[in-house]
C-alpha positions in Angstrom: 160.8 102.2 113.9 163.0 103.6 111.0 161.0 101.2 108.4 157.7 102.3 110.2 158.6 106.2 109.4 159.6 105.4 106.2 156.2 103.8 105.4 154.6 106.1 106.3 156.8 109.3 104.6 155.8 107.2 101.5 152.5 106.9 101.9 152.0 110.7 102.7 153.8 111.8 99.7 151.8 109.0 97.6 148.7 110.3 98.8 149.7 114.1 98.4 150.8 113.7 95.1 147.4 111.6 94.1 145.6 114.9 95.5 147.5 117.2 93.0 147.5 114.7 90.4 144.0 112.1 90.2 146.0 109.9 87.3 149.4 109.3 89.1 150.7 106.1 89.9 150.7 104.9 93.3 153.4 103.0 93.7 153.9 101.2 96.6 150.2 101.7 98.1 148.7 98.7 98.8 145.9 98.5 95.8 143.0 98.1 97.9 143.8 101.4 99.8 145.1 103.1 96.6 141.8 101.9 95.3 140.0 103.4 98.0 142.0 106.7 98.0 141.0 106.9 94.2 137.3 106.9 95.3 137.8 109.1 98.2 139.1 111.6 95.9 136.1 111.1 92.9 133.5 111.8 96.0 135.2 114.8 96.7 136.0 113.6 100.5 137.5 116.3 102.7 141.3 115.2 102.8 141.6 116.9 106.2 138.7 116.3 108.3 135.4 113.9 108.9 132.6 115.5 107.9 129.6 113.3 108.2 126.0 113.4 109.0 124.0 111.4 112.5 121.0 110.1 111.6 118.8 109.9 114.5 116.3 106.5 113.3 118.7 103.9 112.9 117.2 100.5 114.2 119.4 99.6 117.4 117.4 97.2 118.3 117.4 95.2 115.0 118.0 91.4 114.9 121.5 92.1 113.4 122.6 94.2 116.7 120.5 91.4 118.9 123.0 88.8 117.7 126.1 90.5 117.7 125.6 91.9 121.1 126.9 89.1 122.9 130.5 89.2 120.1 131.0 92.5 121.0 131.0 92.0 124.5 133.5 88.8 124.7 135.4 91.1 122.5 135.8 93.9 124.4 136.7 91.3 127.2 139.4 90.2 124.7 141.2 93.1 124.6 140.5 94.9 127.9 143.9 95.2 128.0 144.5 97.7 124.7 142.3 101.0 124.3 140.0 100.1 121.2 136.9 101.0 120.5 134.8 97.8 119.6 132.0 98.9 116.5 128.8 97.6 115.1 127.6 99.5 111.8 124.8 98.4 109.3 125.2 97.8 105.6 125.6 101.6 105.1 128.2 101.9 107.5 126.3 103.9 110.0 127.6 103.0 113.6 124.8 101.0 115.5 127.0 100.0 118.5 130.6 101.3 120.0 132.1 99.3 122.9 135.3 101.3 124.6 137.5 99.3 126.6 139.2 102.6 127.8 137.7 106.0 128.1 140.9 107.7 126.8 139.6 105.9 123.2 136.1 107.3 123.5 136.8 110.4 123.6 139.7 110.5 120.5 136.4 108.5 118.7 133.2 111.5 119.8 136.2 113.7 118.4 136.3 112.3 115.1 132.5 111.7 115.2 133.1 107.9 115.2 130.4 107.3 117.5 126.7 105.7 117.5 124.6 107.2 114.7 127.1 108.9 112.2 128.2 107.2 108.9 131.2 106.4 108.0 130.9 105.4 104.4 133.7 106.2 102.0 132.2 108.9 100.7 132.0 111.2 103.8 135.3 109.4 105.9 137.3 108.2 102.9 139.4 105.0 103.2 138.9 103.5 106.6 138.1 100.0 108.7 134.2 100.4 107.9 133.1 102.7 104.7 135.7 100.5 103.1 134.8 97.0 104.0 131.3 98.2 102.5 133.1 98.7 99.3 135.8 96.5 98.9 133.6 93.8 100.0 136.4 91.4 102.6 138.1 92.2 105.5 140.7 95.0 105.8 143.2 96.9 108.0 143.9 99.9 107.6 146.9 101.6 109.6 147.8 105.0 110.2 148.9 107.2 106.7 146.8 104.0 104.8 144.0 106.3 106.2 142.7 109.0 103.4 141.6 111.5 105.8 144.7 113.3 107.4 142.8 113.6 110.6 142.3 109.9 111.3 146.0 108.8 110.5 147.0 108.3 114.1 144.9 105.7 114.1 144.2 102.2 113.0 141.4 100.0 112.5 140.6 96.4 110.9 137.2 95.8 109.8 135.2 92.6 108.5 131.9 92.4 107.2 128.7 90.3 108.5 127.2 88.8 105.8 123.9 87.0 105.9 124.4 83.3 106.2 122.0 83.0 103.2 122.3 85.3 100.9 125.7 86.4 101.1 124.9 89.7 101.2 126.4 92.2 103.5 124.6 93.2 106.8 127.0 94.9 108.5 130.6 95.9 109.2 132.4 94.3 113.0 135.3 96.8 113.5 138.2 97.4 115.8 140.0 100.7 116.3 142.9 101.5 118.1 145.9 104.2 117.8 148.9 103.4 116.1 151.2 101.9 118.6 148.5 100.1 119.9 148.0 98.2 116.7 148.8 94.6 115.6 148.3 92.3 112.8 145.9 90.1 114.9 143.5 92.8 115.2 142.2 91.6 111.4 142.0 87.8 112.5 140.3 89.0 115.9 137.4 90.6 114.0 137.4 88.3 110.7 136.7 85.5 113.9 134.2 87.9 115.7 131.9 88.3 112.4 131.9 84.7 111.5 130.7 84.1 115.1 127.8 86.7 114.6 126.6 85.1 111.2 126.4 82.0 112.9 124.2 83.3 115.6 122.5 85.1 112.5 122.1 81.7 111.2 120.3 80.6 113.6 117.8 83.2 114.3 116.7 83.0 110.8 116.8 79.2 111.1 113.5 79.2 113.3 111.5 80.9 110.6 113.4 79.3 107.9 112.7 75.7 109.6 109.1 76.2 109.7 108.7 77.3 106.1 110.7 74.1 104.8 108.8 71.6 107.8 105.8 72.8 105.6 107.1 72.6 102.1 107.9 69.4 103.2 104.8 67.5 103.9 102.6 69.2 101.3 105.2 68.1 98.6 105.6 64.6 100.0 101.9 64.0 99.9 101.6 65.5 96.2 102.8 64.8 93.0 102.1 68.2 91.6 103.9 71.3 91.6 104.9 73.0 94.6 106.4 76.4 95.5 108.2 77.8 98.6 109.0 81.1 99.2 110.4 83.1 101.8 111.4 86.6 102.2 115.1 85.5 100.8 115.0 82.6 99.4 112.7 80.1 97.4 112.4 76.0 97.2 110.8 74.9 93.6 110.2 70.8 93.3 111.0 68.9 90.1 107.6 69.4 89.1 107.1 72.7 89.0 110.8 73.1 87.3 109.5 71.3 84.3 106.0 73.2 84.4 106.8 76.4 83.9 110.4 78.0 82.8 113.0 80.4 84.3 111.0 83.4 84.0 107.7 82.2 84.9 108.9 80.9 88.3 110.4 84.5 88.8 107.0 85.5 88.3 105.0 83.7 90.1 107.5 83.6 93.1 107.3 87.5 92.9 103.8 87.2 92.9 103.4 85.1 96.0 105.5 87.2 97.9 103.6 89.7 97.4 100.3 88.0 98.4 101.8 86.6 101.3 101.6 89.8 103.0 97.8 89.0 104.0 99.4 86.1 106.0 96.2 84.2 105.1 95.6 80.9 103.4 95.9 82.1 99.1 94.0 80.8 96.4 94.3 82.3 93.2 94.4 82.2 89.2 96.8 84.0 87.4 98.4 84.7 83.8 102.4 84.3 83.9 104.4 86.0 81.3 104.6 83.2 78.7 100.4 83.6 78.9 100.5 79.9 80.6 97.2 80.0 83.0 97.9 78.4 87.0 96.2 78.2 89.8 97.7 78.5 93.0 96.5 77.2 96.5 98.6 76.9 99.7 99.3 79.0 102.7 101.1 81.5 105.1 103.9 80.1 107.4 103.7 82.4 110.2 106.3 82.5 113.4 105.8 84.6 116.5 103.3 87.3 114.6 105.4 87.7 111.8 105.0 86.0 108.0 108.1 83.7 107.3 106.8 82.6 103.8 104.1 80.8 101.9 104.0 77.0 100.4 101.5 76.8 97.4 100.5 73.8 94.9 100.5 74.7 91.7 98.6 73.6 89.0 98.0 74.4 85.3 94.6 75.8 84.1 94.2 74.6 80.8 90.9 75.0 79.6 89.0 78.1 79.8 86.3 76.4 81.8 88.7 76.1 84.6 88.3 79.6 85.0 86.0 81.7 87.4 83.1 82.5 85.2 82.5 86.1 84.9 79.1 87.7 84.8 78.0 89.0 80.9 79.4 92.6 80.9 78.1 95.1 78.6 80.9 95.5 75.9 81.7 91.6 75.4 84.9 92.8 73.6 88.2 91.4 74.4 89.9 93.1 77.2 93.0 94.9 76.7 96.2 92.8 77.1 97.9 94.0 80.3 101.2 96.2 79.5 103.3 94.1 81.7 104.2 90.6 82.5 104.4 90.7 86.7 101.4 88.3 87.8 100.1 91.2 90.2 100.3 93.8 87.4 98.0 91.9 84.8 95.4 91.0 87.6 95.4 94.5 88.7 94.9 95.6 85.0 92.9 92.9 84.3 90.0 93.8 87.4 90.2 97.2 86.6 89.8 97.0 82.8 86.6 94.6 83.5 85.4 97.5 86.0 85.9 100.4 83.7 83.8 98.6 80.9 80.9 97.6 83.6 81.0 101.3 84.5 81.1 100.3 88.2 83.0 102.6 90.4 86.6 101.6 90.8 88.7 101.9 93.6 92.5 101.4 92.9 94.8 101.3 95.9 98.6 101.5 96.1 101.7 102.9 97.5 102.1 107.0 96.0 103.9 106.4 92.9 103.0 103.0 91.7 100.8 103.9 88.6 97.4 104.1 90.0 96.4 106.9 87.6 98.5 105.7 84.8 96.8 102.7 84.8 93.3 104.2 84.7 94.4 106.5 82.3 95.7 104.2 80.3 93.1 102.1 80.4 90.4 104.5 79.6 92.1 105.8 76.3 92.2 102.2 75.3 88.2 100.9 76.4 87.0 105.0 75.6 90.0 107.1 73.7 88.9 109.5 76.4 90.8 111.4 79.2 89.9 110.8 82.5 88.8 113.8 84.9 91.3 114.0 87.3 89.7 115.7 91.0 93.4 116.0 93.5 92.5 116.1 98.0 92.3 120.0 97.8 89.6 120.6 95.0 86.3 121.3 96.3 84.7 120.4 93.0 83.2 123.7 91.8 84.1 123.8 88.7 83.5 119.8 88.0 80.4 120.5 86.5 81.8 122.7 83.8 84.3 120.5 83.0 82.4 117.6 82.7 80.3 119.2 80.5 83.3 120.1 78.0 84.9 116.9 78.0 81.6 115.3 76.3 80.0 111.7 76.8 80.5 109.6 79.7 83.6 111.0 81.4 86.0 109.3 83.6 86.2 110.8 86.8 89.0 109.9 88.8 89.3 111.2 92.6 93.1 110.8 93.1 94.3 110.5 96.8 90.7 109.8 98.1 92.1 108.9 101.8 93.5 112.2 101.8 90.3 114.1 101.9 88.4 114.9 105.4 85.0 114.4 103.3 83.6 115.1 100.1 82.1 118.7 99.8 78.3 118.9 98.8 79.6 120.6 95.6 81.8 118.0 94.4 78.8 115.1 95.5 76.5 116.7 93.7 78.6 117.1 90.3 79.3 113.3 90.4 75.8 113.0 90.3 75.7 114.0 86.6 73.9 111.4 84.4 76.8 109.2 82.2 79.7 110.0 85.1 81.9 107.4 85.7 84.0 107.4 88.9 87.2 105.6 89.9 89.7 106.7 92.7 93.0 106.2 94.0 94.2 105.6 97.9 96.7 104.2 100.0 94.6 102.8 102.2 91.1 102.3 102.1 89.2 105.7 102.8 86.5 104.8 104.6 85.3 107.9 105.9 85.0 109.8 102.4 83.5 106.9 100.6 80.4 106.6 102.9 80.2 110.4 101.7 80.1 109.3 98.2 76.6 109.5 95.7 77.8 106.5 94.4 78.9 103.0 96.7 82.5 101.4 95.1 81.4 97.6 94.1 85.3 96.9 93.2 88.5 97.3 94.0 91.9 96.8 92.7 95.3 96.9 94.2 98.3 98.1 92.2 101.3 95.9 93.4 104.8 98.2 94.3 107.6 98.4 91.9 109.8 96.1 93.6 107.0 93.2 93.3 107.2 94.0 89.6 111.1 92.8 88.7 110.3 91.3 85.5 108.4 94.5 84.4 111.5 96.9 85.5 113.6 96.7 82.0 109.8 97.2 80.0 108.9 100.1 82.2 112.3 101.6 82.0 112.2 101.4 77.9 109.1 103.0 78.3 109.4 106.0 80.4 112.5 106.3 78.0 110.7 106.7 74.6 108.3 109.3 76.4 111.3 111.3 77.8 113.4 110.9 74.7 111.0 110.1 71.9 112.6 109.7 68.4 115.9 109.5 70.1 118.1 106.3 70.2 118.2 106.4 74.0 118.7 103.0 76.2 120.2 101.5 79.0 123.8 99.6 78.6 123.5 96.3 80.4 125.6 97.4 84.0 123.0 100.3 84.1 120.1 97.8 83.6 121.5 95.4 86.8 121.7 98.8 88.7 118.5 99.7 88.7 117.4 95.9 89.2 119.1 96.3 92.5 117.5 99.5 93.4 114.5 99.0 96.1 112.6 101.6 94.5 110.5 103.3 97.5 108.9 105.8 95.2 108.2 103.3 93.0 107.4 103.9 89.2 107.8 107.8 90.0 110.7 107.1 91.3 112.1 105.4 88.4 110.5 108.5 85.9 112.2 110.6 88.0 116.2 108.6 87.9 115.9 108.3 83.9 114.7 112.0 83.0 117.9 112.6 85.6 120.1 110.5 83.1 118.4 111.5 80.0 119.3 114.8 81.3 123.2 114.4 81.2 123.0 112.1 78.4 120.5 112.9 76.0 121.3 110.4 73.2 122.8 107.0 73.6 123.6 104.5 76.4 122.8 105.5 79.4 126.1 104.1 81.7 125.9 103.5 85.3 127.3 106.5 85.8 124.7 109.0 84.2 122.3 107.7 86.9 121.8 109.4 90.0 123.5 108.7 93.0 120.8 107.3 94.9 119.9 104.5 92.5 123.7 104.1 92.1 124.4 103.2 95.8 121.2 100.6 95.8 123.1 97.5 96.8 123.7 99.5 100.1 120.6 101.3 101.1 117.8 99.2 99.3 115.7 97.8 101.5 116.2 94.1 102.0 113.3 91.5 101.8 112.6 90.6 104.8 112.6 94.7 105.7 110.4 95.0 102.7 108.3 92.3 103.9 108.3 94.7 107.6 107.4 97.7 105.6 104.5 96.4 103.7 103.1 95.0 107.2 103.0 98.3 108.7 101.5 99.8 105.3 98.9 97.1 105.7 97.8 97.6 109.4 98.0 100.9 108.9 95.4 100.4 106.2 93.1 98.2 108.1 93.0 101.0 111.2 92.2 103.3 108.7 95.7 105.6 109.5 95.5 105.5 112.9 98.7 104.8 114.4 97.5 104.2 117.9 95.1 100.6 116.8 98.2 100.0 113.9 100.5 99.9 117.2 98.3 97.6 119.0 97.4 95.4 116.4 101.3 95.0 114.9 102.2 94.3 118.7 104.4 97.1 118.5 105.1 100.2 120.9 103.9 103.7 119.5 107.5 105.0 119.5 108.8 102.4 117.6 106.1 102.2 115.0 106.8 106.2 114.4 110.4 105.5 114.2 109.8 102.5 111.7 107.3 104.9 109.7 109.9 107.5 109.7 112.6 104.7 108.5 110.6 103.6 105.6 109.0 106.6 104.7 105.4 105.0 104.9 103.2 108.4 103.8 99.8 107.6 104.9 
């Protein structure tokens, strides 16, 4: 008793001095919780109290809570005979599941807000069994006065994460939490056993989907001596062939691009320009298990002569095109169609996620083809004044009507100005607009789809030297390596806005320089916790698509995703889908 008094006098006075004094040494303090205290403190964590936030859409039904279910409960059974609290969080360290044995230890937790749907990352609940797992990355236990926040130190709590069998990635954080006295070394080899257990049954939900995609790579590669490609939401299977095709970069590429075609879970058969310029075809199919898209297997094969291509009907400016200002397959065919529909003056309808570029890229465009400026018409103008400022811009104007499927119709006004003789129209949507373009003077012949940020990886450090010579131009501004990875990690939901929006943030507190990890916002900062994973990007850009397809309506997006209204609002909510 007298040694665990002492330990805890010592630890007290450690972490009060560490509170008057950031620099001290902590001698004595473990290093992973002096570590953690040292964080605590640069997040300016309350050093008395929990303060953290419930956030009502967490997923409690995913396929991580599914498999560890059935841990948690022979868990609980384990130690029925201690008061501990038995805890599931996600990769953020938001509590998704809490098993009391006792009802005296559910109450101490509600107190502390250690219940199902608050967080309990570092930087709200300082050093402790889950927000510190997140960090530190292994197991830990953390007893009593180790706590940061003085209001949890009568209690203790070991925590392991769940990582994904695959990846290695964390999913989630297994935890046990008990008072004091009621503590024991074996509580850390209790739930460092309990997570392995849950990544194996991890491991074997993915393995259904995962089987089929590698049954299929399989036979088409046994029964072929060309190249062939395998990709799945995580991972990707390239043969010796198509290793000595094309190099490192170009399979990033064209890996990139399939998972983003693979979306339309329908056979694929398409020509593309990797970033080295080398011309391939690829043909192959969608794996799909139980209504959902595991992957797609593809041949690949190498175009070499001009001839192989698609012939393209005489257009009337026989010019080259414009080379495409990025290097991600799904980017230059985007440019590519676009740029040949601009120069046929046939309407053009771009579509996208808000935020990838759409009207960049016909802006761009159009300087380049025209050296014009392109017209821009947003949801809420009626069009009265298009007329007038057609007639100033000059020649053949670009009009572009951004957000089309926003607009409840077209107002005779606005119709009748895009009837004026030389008018050129493009637009920009979500999802196809349906409605408004049968309201249109003119019928859209072609359409192009801009792909999302994160399908562009090997444009990110391009785009991102960019956007920085427009926010800082004639300044030596750039990204140090670590801030490059950062951002790489980031998911990037409001896509290339998104990014515009984090570098004028560091430009702003560095104006000159290298930009360090630090001068970025928080939000891209913490991206190995809250980006969203593949296979939850792979989720979201299924609902954006059915969504599409029912033209926003939720009800038929519901019906034809197999899914219950409730939980397609809550998923809509999650990803912030805007339709």
């Amino acid at each position: 008793m007298a040694d665990v008094l002492a330990r805890r006098r010592l630890l007290t006075a450690a972490r009060a001095e560490l509170l008057e004094r950031p620099d001290v040494e902590l001698a004595g303090v473990p290093r992973h919780v002096a570590a953690s205290w040292r964080r605590s403190v640069a997040q300016g964590v309350d050093p008395a109290v929990v303060v953290n936030t419930y956030h009502p859409d967490l997923d409690v039904e995913s396929r991580l809570v599914r498999a560890a279910r059935p841990v948690i409960e022979q868990l609980a059974e384990q130690t029925a005979d201690i008061p501990v609290c038995v805890v599931l969080t996600d990769e953020q360290a938001r509590l998704l599941v809490r098993l009391d044995t006792a009802a005296t230890i559910g109450r101490a937790a509600d107190v502390n807000n250690f219940a199902e749907g608050f967080g309990y990352d570092e930087g709200v609940a300082g050093t402790n069994g889950v927000g510190t797992v997140v960090e530190y990355g292994g197991s830990v236990h953390v007893v009593g006065a180790e706590h940061f926040v003085e209001r949890l130190q009568d209690y203790a709590c070991a925590g392991a994460p769940v990582r994904d069998p695959f990846t290695g990635r964390i999913e989630g954080v297994l935890d046990l939490s008990c008072r004091v006295e009621h503590s024991s070394p074996i509580m850390r080899s209790l739930v460092c056993s309990a997570a392995a257990r849950i990544q194996d049954a991890l491991l074997h939900d993915r393995d259904v989907g995962w089987q089929a995609l590698l049954d299929l790579y399989t036979r088409v590669e046994a029964r072929t001596r060309d190249a062939v490609l395998a990709v799945g939401h995580r991972s990707v299977l390239a043969n010796t062939a198509l290793q000595t095709l094309l190099d490192a970069d170009d399979v990033l590429a064209l890996s990139d691009h399939a998972r983003f075609v693979m979306r339309r879970g329908s056979d694929v058969d398409q020509r593309t320009v990797l970033p080295s310029g080398t011309r391939v075809r690829m043909r192959g199919t969608a794996v799909a298990v139980g209504g959902t898209v595991a992957g797609v297997v593809v041949v690949v094969t190498l175009l070499r002569e001009r001839a192989d291509l698609p012939v393209r009907a005489a257009l009337p400016d026989e010019r080259p095109l414009p080379e495409p200002t990025g290097s991600t397959p799904a980017w230059r065919t985007a440019w590519t169609g676009a740029a040949e529909g601009l120069r046929a003056r046939t309407p053009l309808l771009v579509l996208g996620e808000p935020g990838s570029g759409r009207r960049r890229l016909l802006a761009d465009l159009d300087r380049v083809l025209t050296g014009g400026v392109p017209v821009e018409v947003g949801p809420a103008d009626t069009g009265e004044d298009l007329a007038a400022r057609l007639r100033a811009v000059g020649d053949a104007p670009l009009v572009v009507l951004s957000d089309l499927d926003r607009r409840d119709g077209i107002p005779a006004g606005l119709a009748g100005a895009l009837r004026t003789p030389g008018v050129r129209l493009a637009a920009t949507a979500t999802s196809r607009p349906d409605a408004a373009l049968a309201e249109l003077p003119a019928r859209f012949v072609r359409s192009v789809t801009v792909p999302p940020l994160r399908h562009r990886t090997g444009d990110l450090a391009a785009l991102a030297t960019a956007v920085l010579a427009e926010l800082a131009p004639g300044r030596d501004v750039r990204l140090t390596p670590d801030a490059q990875r950062t951002l790489a990690r980031h998911g990037w939901p409001g896509n290339v806005a998104e990014l515009r929006d984090a570098l004028s943030s560091a430009v702003g507190r560095r104006p000159a320089g290298a930009l360090e990890v630090g001068d970025l916002p928080e939000s891209c900062q913490s991206a190995r916790r809250g980006a969203l994973r593949p296979v939850d990007e792979a989720e979201r850009d299924t609902i954006v698509a059915a969504l599409r397809e029912s033209a926003g309506n939720r009800v038929a997006a519901a019906a034809a995703l197999g899914l219950a209204r409730s939980t397609l609002y809550r998923k809509i909510a999650h990803y912030r889908i805007t339709e």
